[in-house]
N, C-alpha and C positions, 0 to 999 in steps of 0.2 A: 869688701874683700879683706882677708886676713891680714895682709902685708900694711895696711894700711893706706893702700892707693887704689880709686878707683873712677873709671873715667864718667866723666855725666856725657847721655850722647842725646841732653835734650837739647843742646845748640844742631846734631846733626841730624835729626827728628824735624828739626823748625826748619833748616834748611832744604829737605827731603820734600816740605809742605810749598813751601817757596819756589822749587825749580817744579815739581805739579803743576804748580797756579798756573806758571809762565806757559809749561806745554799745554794746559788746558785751554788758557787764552787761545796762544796761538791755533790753536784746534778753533775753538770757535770764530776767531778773525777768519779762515781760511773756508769755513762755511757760508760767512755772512760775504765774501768776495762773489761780485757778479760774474756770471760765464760769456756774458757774449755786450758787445756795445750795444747802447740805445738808437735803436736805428734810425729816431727821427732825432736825431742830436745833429746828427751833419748829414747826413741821408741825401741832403740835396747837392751838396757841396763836389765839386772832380775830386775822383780816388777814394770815396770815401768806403770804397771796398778793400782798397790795399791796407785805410787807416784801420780800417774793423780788420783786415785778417791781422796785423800788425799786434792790433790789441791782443787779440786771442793768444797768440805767441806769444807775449810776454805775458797774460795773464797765466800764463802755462806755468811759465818759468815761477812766476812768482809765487804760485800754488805749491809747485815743486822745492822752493828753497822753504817757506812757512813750514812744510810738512817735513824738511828735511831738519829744519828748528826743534817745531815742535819735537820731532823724536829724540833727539839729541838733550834736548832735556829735561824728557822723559830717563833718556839712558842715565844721564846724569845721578836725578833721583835716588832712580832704583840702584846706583852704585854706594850712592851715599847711606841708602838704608841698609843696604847688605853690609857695610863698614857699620853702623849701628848696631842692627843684628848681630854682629862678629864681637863685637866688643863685650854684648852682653853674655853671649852664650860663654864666652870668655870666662869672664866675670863670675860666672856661675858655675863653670869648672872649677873655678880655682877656689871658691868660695867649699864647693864638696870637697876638695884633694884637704883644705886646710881644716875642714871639721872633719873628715877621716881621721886628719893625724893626729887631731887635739882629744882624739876621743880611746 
């Protein structure tokens, strides 16, 4: 930039890369979770219908907060890139306005 100041937004690039990984993870953690208990695990045992519908309901839950994870940062990310993005288009305006004027 002209002025002599300009931001490096490769720490927020690496960051951008970073909160990705975590939602992608969490993406694949939330695939690789089982949907239903092993039914010869306790199959034999009293209740072990209420324990299997139990499971389900929290496997529910717990699918629901992972993907409420995952997205979140995802959002993250995509905030931190658009602060990246901003910075540079920035940088490039002002880089034009200041070879206008010197010209």
């Amino acid at each position: 930039m002209g002025d002599g100041f300009s931001v490096d937004v490769s720490a927020l690039r690496a960051d951008v890369a970073r909160w990705t990984d975590w939602s992608s993870r969490l993406t694949a953690e939330d695939a690789d979770l089982g949907s239903t208990l092993d039914p010869w695990a306790f199959s034999d045992q009293p209740g072990f219908a209420q324990v299997s519908a139990d499971y389900v309901a929290k496997l529910g839950h717990l699918r629901r907060e992972v993907s409420a994870g995952s997205r979140a940062m995802q959002a993250i990310a995509d905030r931190l890139e658009d602060v990246a993005s901003s910075y540079e288009e920035a940088e490039a305006q002002t880089e034009a306005i200041v070879a206008k004027a010197g010209s």
